[in-house]
C-alpha positions in Angstrom: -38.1 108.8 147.3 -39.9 105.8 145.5 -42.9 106.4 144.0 -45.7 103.2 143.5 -47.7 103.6 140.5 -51.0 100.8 140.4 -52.6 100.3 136.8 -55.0 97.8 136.0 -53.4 95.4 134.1 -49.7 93.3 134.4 -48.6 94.4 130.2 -49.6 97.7 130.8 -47.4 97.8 134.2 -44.3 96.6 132.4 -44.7 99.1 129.6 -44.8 101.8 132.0 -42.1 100.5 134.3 -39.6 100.8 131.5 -40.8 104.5 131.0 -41.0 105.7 134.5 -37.8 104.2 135.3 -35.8 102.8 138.7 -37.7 105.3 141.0 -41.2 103.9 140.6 -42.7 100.4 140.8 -45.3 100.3 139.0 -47.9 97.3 140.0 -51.3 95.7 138.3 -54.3 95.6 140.4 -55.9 92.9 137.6 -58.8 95.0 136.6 -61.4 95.3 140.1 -60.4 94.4 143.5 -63.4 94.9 145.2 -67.1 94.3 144.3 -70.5 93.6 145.6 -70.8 90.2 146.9 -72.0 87.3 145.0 -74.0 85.8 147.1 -76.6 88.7 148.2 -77.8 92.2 147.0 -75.0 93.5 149.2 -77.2 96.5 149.0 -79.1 98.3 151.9 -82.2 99.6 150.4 -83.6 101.7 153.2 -80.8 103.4 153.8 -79.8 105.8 151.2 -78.9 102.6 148.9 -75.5 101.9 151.2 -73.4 99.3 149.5 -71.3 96.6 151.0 -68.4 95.8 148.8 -65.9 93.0 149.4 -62.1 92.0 148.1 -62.7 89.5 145.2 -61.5 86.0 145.7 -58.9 86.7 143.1 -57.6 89.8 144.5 -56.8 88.9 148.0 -53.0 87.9 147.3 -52.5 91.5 145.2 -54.1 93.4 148.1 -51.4 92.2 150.1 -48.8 92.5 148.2 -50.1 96.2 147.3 -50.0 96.8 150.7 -46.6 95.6 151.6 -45.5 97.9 148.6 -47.4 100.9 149.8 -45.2 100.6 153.2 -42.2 101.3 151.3 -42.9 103.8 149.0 -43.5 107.7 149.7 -45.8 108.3 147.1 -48.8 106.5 145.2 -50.5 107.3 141.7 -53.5 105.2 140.8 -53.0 105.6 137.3 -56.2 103.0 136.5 -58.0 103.1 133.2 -59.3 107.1 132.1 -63.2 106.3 132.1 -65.6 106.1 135.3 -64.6 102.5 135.2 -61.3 103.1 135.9 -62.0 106.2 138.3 -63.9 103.9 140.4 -61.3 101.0 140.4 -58.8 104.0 141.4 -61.4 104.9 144.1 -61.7 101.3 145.7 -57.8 100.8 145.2 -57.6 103.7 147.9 -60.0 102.9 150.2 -58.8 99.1 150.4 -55.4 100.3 150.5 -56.4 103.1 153.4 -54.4 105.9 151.2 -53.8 109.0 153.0 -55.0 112.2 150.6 -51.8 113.6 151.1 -49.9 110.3 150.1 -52.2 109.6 147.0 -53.0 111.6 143.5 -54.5 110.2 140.6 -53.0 110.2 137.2 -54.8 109.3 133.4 -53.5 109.2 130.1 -54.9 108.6 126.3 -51.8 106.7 125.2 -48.7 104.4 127.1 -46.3 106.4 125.0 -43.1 107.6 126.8 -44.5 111.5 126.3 -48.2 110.5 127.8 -47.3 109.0 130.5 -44.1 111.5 131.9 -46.9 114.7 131.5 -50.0 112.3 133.5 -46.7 112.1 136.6 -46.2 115.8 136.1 -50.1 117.1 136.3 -51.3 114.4 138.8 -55.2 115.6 140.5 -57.1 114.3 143.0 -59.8 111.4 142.6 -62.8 112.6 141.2 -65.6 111.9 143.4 -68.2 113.1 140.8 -66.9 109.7 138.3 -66.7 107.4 141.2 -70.7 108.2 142.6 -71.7 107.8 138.5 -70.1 104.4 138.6 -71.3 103.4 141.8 -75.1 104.5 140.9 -74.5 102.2 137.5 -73.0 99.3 139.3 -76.0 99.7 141.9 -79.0 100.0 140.2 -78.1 97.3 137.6 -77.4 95.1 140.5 -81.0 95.9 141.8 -82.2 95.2 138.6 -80.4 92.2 138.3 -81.2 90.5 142.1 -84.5 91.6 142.1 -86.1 90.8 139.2 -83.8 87.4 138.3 -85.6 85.9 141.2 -89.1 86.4 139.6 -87.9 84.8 136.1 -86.9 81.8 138.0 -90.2 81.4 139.5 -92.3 82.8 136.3 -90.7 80.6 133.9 -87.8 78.7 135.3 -84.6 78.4 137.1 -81.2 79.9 135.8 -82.5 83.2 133.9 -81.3 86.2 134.6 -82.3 90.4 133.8 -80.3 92.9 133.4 -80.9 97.0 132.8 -78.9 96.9 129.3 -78.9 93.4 127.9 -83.1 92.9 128.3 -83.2 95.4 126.2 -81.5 94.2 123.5 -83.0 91.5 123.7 -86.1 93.2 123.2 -84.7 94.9 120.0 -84.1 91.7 118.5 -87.3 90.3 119.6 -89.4 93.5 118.0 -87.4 93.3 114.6 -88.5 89.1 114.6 -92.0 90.5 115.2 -91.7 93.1 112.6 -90.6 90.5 110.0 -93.2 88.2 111.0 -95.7 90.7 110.2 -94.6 92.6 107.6 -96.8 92.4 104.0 -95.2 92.5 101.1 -96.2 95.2 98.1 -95.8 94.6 94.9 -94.2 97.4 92.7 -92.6 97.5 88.9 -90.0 99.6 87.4 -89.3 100.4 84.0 -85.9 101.4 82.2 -85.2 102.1 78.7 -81.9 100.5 77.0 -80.9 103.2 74.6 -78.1 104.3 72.0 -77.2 106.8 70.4 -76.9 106.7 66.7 -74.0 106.0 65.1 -72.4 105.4 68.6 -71.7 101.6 70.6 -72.1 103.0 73.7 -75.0 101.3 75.2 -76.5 102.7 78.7 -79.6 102.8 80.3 -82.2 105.2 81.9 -85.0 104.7 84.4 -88.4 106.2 84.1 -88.2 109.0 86.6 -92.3 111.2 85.8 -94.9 111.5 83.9 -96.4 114.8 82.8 -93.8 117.0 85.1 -94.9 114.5 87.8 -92.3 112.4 89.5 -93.2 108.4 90.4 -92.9 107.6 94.4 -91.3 104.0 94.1 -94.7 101.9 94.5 -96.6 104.4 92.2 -96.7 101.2 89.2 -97.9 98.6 92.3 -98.9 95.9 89.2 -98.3 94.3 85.5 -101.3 96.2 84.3 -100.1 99.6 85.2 -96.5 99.1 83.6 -98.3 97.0 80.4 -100.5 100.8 80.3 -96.9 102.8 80.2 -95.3 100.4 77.5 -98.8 101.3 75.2 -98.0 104.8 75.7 -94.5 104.6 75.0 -94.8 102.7 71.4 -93.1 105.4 68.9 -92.1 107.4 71.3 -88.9 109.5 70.2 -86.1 109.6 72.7 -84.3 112.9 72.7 -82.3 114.1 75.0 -84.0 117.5 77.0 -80.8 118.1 79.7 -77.4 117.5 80.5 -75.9 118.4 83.9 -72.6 117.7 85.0 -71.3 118.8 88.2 -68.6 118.4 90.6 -69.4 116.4 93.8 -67.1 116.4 97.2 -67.4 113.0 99.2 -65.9 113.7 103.0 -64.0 111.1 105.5 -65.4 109.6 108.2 -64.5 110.4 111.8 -61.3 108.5 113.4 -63.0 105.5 115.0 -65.1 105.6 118.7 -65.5 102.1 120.3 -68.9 101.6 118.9 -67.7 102.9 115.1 -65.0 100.6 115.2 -66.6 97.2 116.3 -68.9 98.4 113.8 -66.7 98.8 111.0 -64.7 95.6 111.6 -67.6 93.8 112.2 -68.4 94.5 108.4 -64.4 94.8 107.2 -62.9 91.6 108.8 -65.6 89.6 110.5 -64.2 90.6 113.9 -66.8 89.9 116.5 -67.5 93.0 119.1 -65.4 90.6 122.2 -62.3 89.9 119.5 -62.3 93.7 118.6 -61.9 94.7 122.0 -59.8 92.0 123.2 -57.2 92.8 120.5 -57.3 96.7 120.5 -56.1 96.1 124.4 -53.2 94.0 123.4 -52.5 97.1 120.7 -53.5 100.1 123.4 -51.4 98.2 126.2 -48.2 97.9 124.6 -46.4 95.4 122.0 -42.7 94.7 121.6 -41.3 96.3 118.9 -37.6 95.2 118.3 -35.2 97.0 120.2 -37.5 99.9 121.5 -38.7 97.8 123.8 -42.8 97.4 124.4 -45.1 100.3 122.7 -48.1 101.5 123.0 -49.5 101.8 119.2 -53.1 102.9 120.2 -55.1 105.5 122.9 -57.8 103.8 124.7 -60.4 101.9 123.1 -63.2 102.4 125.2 -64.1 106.2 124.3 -67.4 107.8 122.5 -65.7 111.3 121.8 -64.5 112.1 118.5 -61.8 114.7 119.7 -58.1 114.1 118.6 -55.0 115.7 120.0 -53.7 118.7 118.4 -50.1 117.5 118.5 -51.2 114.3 116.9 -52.9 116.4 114.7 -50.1 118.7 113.4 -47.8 115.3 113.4 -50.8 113.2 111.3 -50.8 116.6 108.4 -47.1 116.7 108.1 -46.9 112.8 107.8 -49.7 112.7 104.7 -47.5 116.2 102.9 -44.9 114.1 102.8 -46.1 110.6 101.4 -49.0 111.2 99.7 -48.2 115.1 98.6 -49.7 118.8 99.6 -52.7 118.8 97.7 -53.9 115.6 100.1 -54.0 117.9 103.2 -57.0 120.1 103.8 -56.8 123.5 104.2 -58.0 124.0 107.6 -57.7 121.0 110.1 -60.4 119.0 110.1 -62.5 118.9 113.7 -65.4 116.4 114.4 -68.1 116.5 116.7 -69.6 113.3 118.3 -73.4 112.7 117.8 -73.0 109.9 120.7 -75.4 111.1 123.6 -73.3 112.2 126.7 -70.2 111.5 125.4 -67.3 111.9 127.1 -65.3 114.7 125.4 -62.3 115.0 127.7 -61.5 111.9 126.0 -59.7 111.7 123.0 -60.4 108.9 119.4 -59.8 105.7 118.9 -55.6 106.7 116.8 -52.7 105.3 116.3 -50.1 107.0 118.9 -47.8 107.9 116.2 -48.5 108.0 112.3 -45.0 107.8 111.4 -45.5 103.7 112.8 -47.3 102.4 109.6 -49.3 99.3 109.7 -46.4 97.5 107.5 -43.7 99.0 109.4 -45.3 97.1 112.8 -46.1 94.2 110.5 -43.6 92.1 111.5 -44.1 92.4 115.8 -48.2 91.7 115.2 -50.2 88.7 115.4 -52.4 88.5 111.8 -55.4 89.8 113.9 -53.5 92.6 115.4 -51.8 93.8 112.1 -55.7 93.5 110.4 -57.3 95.9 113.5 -54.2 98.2 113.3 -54.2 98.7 109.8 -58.0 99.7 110.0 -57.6 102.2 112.9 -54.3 103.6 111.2 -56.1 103.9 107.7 -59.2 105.4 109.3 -57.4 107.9 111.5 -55.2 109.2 108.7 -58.2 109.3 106.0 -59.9 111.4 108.7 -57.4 114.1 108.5 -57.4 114.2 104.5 -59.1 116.8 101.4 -62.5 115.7 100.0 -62.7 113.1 97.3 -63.8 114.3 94.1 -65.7 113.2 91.5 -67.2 114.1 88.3 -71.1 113.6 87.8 -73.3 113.3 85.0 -77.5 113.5 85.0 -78.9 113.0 81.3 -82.8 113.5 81.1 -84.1 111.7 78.4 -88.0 113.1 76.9 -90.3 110.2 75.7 -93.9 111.7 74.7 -95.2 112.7 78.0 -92.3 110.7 79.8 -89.4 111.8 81.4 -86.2 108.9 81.6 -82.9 109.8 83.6 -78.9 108.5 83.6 -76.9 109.2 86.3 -73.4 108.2 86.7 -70.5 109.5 88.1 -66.2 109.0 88.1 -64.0 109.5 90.5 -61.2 112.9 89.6 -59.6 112.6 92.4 -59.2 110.2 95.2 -58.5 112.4 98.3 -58.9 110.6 101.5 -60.0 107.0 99.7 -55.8 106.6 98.6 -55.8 105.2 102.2 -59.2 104.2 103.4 -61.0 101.8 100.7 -65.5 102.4 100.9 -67.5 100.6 98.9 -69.0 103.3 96.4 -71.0 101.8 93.6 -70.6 105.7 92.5 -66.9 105.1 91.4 -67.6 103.1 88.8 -67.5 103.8 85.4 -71.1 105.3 84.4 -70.5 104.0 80.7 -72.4 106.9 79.7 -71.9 108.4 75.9 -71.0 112.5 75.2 -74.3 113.4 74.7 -75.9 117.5 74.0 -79.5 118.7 74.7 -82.0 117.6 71.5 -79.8 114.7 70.3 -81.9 111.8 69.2 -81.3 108.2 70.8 -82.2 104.8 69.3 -84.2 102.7 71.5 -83.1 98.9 71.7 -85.2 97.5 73.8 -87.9 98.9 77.1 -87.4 96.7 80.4 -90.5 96.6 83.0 -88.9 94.8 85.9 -91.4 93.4 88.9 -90.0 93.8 92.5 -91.4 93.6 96.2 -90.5 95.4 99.1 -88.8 93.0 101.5 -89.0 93.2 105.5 -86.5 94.7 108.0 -83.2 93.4 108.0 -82.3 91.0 110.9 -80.0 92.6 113.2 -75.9 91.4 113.0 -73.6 93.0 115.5 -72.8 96.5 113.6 -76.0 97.1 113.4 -77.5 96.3 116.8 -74.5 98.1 118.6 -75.4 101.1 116.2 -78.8 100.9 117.0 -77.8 100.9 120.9 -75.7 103.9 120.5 -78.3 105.6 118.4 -80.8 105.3 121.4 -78.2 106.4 123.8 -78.7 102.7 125.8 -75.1 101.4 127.1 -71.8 102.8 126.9 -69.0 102.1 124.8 -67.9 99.5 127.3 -71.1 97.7 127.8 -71.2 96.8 123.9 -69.4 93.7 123.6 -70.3 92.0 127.0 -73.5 92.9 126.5 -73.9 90.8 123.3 -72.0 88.3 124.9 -74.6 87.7 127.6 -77.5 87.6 125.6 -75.7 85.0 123.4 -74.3 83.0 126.9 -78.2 83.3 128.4 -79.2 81.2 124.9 -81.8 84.4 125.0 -81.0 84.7 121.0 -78.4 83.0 118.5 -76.1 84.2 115.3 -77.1 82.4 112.7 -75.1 83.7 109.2 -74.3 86.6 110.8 -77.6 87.6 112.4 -79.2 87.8 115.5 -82.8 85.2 116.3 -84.6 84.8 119.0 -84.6 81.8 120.8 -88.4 80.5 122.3 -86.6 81.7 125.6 -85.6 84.8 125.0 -89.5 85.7 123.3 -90.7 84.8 126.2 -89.0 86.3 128.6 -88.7 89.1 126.7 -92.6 89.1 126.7 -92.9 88.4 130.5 -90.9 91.3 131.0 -92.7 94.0 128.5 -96.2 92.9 130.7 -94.8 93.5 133.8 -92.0 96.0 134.1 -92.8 97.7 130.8 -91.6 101.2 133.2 -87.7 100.0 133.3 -87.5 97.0 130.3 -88.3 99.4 127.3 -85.5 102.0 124.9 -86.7 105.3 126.4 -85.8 104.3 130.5 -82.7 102.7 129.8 -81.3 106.0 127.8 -82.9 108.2 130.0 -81.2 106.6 132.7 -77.8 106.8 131.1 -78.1 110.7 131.2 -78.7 110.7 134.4 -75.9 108.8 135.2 -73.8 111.4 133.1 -75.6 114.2 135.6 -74.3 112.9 138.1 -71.1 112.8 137.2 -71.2 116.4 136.2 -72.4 116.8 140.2 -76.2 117.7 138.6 -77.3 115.2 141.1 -76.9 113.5 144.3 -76.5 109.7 142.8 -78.5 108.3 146.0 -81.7 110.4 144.7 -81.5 108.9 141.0 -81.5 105.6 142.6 -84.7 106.2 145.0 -86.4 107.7 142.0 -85.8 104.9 139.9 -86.6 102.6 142.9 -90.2 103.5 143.9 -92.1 102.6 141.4 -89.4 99.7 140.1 -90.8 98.2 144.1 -94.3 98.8 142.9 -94.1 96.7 139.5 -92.0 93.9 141.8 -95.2 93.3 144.1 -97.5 92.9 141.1 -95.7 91.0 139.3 -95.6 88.5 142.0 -99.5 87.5 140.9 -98.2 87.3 137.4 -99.1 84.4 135.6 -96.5 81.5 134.8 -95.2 81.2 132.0 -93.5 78.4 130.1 -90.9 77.9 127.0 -93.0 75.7 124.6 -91.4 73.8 122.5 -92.9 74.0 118.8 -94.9 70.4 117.9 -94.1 68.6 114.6 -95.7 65.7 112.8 -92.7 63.4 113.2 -92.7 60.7 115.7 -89.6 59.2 117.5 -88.4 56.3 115.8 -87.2 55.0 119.5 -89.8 55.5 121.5 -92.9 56.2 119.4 -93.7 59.7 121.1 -94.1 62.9 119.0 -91.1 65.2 118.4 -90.5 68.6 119.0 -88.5 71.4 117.3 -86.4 72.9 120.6 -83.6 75.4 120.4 -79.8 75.5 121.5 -76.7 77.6 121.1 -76.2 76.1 117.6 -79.6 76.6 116.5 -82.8 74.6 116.1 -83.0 71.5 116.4 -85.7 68.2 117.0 -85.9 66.0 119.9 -88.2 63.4 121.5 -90.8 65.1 123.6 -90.1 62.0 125.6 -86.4 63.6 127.0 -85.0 62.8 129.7 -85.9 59.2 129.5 -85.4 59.4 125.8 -82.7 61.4 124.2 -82.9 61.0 120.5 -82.3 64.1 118.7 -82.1 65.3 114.9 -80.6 68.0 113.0 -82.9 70.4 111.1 -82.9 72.2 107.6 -83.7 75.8 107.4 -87.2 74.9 107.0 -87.4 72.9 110.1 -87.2 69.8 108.5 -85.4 66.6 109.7 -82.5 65.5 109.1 -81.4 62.3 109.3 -78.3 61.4 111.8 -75.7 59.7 110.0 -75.1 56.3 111.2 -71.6 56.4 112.9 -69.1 54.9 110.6 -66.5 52.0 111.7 -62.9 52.8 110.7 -59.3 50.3 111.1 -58.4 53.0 113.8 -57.8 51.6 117.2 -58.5 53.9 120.1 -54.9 55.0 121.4 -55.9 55.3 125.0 -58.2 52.2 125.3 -57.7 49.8 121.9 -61.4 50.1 121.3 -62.2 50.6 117.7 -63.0 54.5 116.8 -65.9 55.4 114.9 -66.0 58.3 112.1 -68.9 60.7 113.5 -70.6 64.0 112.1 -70.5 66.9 114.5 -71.2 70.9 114.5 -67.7 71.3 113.3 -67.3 68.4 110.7 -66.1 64.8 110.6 -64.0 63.3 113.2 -63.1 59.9 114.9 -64.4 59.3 118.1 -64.3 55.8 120.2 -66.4 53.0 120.3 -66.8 53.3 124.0 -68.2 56.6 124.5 -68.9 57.9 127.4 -66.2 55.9 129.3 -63.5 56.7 126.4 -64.2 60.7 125.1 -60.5 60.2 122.7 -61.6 62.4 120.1 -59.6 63.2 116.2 -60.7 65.7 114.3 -60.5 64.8 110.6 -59.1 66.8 107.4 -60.9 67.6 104.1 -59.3 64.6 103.0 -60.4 62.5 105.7 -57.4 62.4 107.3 -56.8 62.1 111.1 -55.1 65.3 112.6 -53.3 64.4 115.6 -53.0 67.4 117.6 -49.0 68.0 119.1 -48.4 67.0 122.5 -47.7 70.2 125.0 -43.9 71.1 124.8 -41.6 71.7 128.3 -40.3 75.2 128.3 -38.0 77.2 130.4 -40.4 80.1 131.2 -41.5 80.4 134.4 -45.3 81.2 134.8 -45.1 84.9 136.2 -47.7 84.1 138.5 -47.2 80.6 140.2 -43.7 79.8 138.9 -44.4 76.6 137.4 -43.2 75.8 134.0 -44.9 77.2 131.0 -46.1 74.5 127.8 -46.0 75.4 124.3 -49.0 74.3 122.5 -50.6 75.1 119.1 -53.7 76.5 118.5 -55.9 77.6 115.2 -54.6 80.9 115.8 -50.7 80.5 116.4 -47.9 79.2 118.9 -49.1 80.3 122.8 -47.4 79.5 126.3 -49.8 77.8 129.1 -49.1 76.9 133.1 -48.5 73.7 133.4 -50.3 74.4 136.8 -53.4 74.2 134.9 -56.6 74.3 135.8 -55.2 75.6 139.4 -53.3 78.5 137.2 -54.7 79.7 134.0 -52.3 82.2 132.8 -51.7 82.1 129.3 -49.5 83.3 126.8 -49.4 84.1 122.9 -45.7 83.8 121.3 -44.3 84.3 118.1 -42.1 81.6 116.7 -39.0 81.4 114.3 -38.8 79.1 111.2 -37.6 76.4 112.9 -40.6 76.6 116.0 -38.2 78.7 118.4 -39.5 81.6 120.7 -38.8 85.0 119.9 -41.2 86.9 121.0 -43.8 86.9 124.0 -47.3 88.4 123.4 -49.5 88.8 126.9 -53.0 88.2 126.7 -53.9 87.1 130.0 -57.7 86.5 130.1 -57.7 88.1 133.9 -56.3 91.5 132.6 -59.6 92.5 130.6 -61.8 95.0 132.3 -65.1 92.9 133.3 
């Protein structure tokens, strides 16, 4: 009998063909197949929330051939993606597919490792109804919230906008923080350290002044020069001696393995990866890559997880792996167990691993893309860490007695490096204290007293790390909703990343204001969590999902009504003092994707536009240069030009010529390769794939394009040769 096995994406199917063998076909479905329709609510509100789903565009030919496949099989396993996500997929798969109960199981694993996937074929269950009405309540109500109150935006303020359950809110986080730097007052406070020595010693150190009288000093106790001028009185002649040493032992623990928000987190920080490049690349590395002759491996379980559980075979395999290359004293004598802090996490699944230790980062070195070695490194070294002793070190606290005054060093060294010999922190602690051998009484030579003024600066701007923590921390989104959430708040121009940090635009205050005034019920930190727990009820079968939804509903209807009679709003654009040199009319600061900038209040009829300093100062355009270039395409003369990404040529007879060079550091012209013939067939349309060259590497493209828009990255030999394919077809990515 043949068996049909349906996963979600075509380089996961291929890794599981090999496994399963010449009994089962295994086939992609390309992420969803059916959805609510684009063009209306495709929601019936008065009764009991019924939704109308339809095939996607995209999915019609791979229903078919699903279909035709189903005919000649005995058996089906929808072995979609292990989260509600993929339960739901599985879900829609069989009712498109008009499975038979008897004809259809359901199968999940962790990992696409030969072991993994041979046990999910073995231990098959039935689809879990409980998953599929949680998913179906998300997907509803944020469509509700999306069709219904989109709509008033575009009246309220103008066409285009959009709302959505998870995204307005962070927004709104972004928005509050701009608000709370806006606002914040700065204090003045001083400190004071001591630079001493001790006699007949060269060590120098210092201390800070910790009390005064047995009382300690909260950190703005000295708010001004006059208080600290008052200390330094008191302190002239004052004998240093030392009243205690304490030295102790200190243990510093691992972190967790990674969860989906910890890792886009932590390589957010480490490498610079965005939250959308994390995930992207952890696929690639969770849905197989070709290593030599073993064919394509899975090196990762799945990425999209918020439980902090790891398999106990992986365990025992992880223990043995660090007693034999880093020694016996590195392994902890009892396993180490962590417990997630994530609100209604999932805890059937497993961490964020590596499927096997024994594949070291530099082992797989030579089968990764650079970004796919970097992100597979930092899980590998974090998962193993996580399994390893305490690091130890040795600290020191010297109180130092000064009249009435009480001084303190601290410093520390590390004694033993436990789980840091494979995951690197930053830990000012490890650094040499530089402090001398001193005893209780012994007498220290002062060199010089340091009063040092400070003030206490606002909240940081959010970056991504932060604002995903922050969203995790209030329990808003799920581990999959991170990275297209930022995404869409970026897209809607709602806020910008400027160095790394999050602004508001003018837009996104004031929608973000509009929405506060009038659904302040549904747009605010406590409903969206709150609402996420619910969601988890239901898929414990607390609930009936059609009740959360009519709950929610009623008074969301209420707060629709009234803000019908809200009052318009518009995006104001902030005035300036300069005046445009073309027409005469005042200009304006306005934003844009790239970041502020000034324009002619004048637009459309007048488009000239500046660049703007920090300060929102202009910036004057640089006059387009002429250059001995002639146009290729055209033989018009191209003009050196100044644009967001740095000098290039561009010709004369823009807009009807758009030829375009980018230039060099040296000012050189870099003529990009033309697309190279290949024999590879396009596995979806046939045609013939191109080589081309990108920033990032060598990758394969239909020559079908824009009708097909499959697209490959390859590794190349020495001399430019294929030698091995890496899939990273946009379509496979969950939406």
């Amino acid at each position: 009998m043949k068996y049909l096995v349906i996963v979600e994406s075509p380089a996961k199917s291929k890794t599981i063909s090999k496994i399963l063998g010449d009994n089962y076909i295994v086939k992609s479905s390309f992420g969803h197949i059916r959805d609510l329709p684009k063009s209306k609510i495709g929601v019936d509100i008065e009764h009991d929330f019924n939704p109308t789903y339809i095939a996607m565009a995209k999915s019609k030919k791979i229903i078919a051939d699903l279909k035709k496949t189903v005919e000649q099989v005995g058996h089906v396993y929808l072995a979609t993606d292990l989260d509600r996500e993929g339960e739901a997929i599985a879900w829609h798969l069989k009712e498109l597919l008009k499975l038979s109960d008897d004809k259809t199981d359901r199968i999940t694993f962790h990992e696409i490792t030969e072991t993994a996937i041979k046990e999910a074929v073995k231990n098959p269950r039935k689809l879990n109804m409980a998953l599929v009405d949680s998913q179906q309540a998300r997907r509803i109500l944020d469509r509700l919230v999306g069709y219904k109150l989109s709509p008033i935006l575009w009246k309220k303020i103008r066409k285009g906008l959009s709302a959505g359950r998870v995204q307005s809110v962070a927004v709104m986080m972004i928005c509050d923080r701009e608000e709370e730097i806006a606002n914040f007052t700065s204090v003045e406070y001083w400190s004071i350290q001591a630079e001493l020595q001790k006699k007949q010693n060269n060590v120098i150190f210092k201390a800070n002044l910790i009390s005064k009288d047995g009382k300690k000093f909260d950190k703005l106790d000295i708010s001004n020069k006059e208080q600290a001028d008052s200390i330094l009185k008191e302190l002239e002649g004052a004998k240093y001696r030392v009243s205690l040493v304490e030295k102790k032992e200190r243990k510093r623990s691992p972190y967790p393995p990674y969860t989906t928000s910890t890792m886009q987190q932590d390589v957010s920080r480490r490498l610079s990866f965005s939250s959308s490049k994390t995930m992207m690349v952890a696929q690639k590395l969770y849905e197989g890559i070709q290593i030599g002759n073993q064919g394509v491996v899975g090196l990762i379980t799945y990425m999209r997880t918020d439980s902090l559980n790891v398999a106990q075979i992986a365990q025992k395999e992880t223990l043995s792996f660090i007693e034999t290359n880093y020694g016996k004293n590195f392994v902890p004598a009892k396993p180490r167990f962590y417990k997630t802090k994530s609100k209604g996490a999932q805890e059937a699944h497993e961490a964020i691993r590596p499927t096997s230790v024994k594949r070291t980062p530099e082992m797989m070195k030579p089968y990764l893309t650079s970004d796919e070695y970097k992100l597979y490194t930092a899980i590998w070294n974090r998962f193993v860490a996580s399994q390893m002793v305490d690091a130890l070190y040795d600290t020191v606290s010297i109180d130092i007695s000064a009249n009435n005054y009480m001084f303190r060093a601290t410093g520390s060294t590390l004694k033993f490096d436990g789980f840091m010999k494979v995951y690197s922190i930053q830990d000012e602690d490890a650094k040499e204290p530089n402090l001398p051998m001193l005893s209780k009484d012994d007498l220290l030579e002062l060199l010089k007293i340091i009063p040092e003024q400070h003030f206490t600066e606002p909240p940081a701007r959010y970056n991504e790390a932060s604002l995903i923590k922050t969203l995790e921390e209030y329990g808003i989104g799920r581990p999959s909703t991170y990275a297209p959430t930022i995404k869409t708040i970026l897209d809607r121009m709602y806020v910008r990343l400027e160095n790394k940090k999050f602004y508001p635009t003018d837009l996104g205050i004031v929608v973000n204001k509009f929405l506060k005034e009038n659904f302040k019920d549904v747009i605010n930190y406590k409903f969206t969590a709150d609402i996420e727990e619910e969601f988890d009820d239901i898929a414990e079968n607390k609930f009936k999902w059609q009740d959360v939804l009519k709950n929610f509903y009623t008074p969301f209807e209420k707060h629709l009504i009234e803000a019908e009679n809200a009052t318009k709003q518009k995006v104001q654009p902030k005035a300036t003092n300069e005046v445009c040199p073309k027409c005469g009319k005042p200009m304006v600061i306005r934003d844009s994707k790239r970041g502020p900038f000034m324009a002619c209040s004048g637009y459309p009829e007048c488009k000239t536009t500046f660049s703007v300093d920090k300060d929102g100062n202009k910036v004057e355009n640089i006059e387009p240069e002429k250059t001995e270039e002639k146009c290729p395409k055209c033989g018009g003369i191209m003009l050196k030009k100044m644009g967001f990404r740095g000098p290039y040529l561009a010709c004369e007879r823009y807009p009807e010529c758009k030829t375009t060079f980018p230039l060099d550091k040296n000012g050189n012209k870099i003529i990009k390769p033309e697309p190279e013939k290949t024999d590879i067939k396009c596995e979806k349309c046939g045609s013939h794939m191109l080589k081309r060259i990108g920033k990032r590497g060598s990758f394969l493209t239909c020559s079908a394009f824009p009708k097909c828009r499959n697209l490959q990255w390859i590794k190349t030999d020495e001399k430019g040769n294929i030698i091995t394919e890496k899939k990273t077809n946009k379509e496979t990515t969950k939406k």
